[in-house]
N, C-alpha and C positions, 0 to 999 in steps of 0.2 A: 395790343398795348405797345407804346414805346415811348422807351425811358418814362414810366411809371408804377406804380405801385396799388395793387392793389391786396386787401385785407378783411377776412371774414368772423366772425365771431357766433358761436352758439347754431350755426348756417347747416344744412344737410346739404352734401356735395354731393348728394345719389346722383340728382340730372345735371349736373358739371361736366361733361365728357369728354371736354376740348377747350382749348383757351389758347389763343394767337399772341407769343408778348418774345418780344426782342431780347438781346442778352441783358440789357439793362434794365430791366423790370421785374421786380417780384412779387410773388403768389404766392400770400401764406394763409394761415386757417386757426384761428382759435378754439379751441373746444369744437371740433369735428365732428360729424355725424354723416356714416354713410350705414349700408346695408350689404353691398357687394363692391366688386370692384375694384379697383385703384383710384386715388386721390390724383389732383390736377392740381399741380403746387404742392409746396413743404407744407404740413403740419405741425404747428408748435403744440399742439395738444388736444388729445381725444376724448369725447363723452359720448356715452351708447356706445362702445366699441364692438361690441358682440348681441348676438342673437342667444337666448337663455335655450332654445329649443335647437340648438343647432345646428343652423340651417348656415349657405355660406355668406361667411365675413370677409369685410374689405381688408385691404393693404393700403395703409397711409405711407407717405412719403414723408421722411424725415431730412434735416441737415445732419451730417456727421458733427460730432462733438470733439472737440480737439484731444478728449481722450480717451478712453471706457470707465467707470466707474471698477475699482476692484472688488466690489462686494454690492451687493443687489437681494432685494428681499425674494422671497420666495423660492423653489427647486432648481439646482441647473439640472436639465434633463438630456441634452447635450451641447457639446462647447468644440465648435473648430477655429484657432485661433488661425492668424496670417501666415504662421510658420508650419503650419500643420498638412500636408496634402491630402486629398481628400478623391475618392469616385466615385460618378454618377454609374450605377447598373445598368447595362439591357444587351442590344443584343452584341454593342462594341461597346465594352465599357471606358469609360472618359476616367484619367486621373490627372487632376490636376499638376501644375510644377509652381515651385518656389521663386519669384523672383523678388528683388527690392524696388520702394519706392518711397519717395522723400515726401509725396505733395498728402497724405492720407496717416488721420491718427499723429502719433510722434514721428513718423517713419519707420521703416524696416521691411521685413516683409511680409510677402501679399502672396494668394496663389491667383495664378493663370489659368483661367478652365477654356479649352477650346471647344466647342461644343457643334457639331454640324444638325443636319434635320433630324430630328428625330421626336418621340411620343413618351413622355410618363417615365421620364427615367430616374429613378429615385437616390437619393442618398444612399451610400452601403452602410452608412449608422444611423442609427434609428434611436428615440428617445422611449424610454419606457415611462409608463405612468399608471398610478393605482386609482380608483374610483375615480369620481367627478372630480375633473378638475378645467380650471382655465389657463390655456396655453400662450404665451407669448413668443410669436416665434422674428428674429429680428436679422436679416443679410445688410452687411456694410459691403456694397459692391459698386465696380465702374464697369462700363458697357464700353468697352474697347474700340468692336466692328463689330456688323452686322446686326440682322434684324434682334426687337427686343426679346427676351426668353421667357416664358411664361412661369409660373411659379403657383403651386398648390402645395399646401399641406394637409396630408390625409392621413387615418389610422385604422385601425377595426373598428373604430368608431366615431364617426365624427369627419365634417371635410369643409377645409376653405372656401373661400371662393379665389380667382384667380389672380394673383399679382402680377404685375412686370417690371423686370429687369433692363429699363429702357434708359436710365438715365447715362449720358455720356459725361456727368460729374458725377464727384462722390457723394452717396447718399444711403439713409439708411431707409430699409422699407419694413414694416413693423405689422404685422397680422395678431388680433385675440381671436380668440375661438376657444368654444365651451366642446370637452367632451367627457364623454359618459362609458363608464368601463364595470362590468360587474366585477372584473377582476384586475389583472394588469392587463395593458394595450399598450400598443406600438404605435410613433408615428413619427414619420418623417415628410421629408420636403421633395416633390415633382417636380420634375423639369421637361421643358417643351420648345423646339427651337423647329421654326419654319424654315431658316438656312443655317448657314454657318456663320457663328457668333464665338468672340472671345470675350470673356469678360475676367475681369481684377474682382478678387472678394477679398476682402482683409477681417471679416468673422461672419459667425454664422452660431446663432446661439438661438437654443429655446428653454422658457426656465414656467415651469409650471404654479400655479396660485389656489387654494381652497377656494378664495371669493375675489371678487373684484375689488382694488384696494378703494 
């Protein structure tokens, strides 16, 4: 594509897996529908998001919103705002640092996570949740350098399918997924970097739902 636009409605982007378009052309998606995967272009809005038997679900790609909403339905289950540092677990744990940026949200700041090769390395916080519920989990990040970073969210019950952290604008990328707990469960977000990657995250939030709204 260049310098054009193209636009989908009501469309399933499962076999979308690649798409050729200049800085001047865009890719958005109406009412989405995939299975797995990550989305090829922004989605302005999703239907079918999740599998009931939960099996793994895609990552859409969003635009950032010029601001976050202060209040949102459903559970917050966990909340790392831009000011907040955060560490990926494993066998050299990653914590991120503070720095400012003017182009993302109102401005302010953002963490830095540098992240080299490595397998499965998890949040050190973890979201708790009681029975069935439907998770939304949402990263407002930029891809600094190097290759994209893969992204799964997983619990004692229940698992994404795989995202990535590929965009070198700001964006947001947004995962549902159904899980099933007889009691309370844990779950957090995986990380996976083929080399050495820095990326910008200015939030990272997941808020739980009884049903799909």
């Amino acid at each position: 594509m260049v310098a054009s636009g193209l636009q989908t409605d009501n469309c399933s982007l499962q076999n979308l897996t690649s798409l050729r378009a200049d800085a001047a052309s865009t890719v958005t998606h109406e009412r989405a529908r995939m299975f797995s995967g990550t989305s090829v272009g922004r989605v302005m809005g999703i239907t079918h998001p999740a599998n009931s038997e939960g099996l793994r679900t895609p990552w859409f790609r969003m635009a950032v919103p010029r601001h976050l909403p202060s209040s949102f339905d459903g559970h917050e289950v966990l909340a790392i705002a831009g000011e907040q540092p955060f560490t990926l677990l494993g066998d050299l744990p990653m914590r991120s640092a503070t720095v400012q940026r003017s182009d993302v949200l109102r401005g302010g700041p953002v963490q830095q996570l540098s992240i080299g090769p490595s397998k499965n390395m998890p949040l050190s916080q973890a979201a708790k949740v009681l029975g069935s519920s439907w998770l939304v989990t949402c990263y407002v990040y930029k891809l600094l350098s190097g290759p994209a970073v893969q992204l799964q969210v997983n619990g004692t019950s229940g698992l994404s399918g795989i995202g990535d952290l590929s965009s070198t604008d700001w964006e947001m990328l947004i995962n549902i997924s159904k899980f099933d707990f007889a009691g309370e469960g844990r779950i957090t977000a995986y990380h996976q970097a083929q080399g050495k990657s820095v990326l910008l995250i200015a939030a990272i939030a997941m808020r739980s739902f009884e049903k799909l709204q």
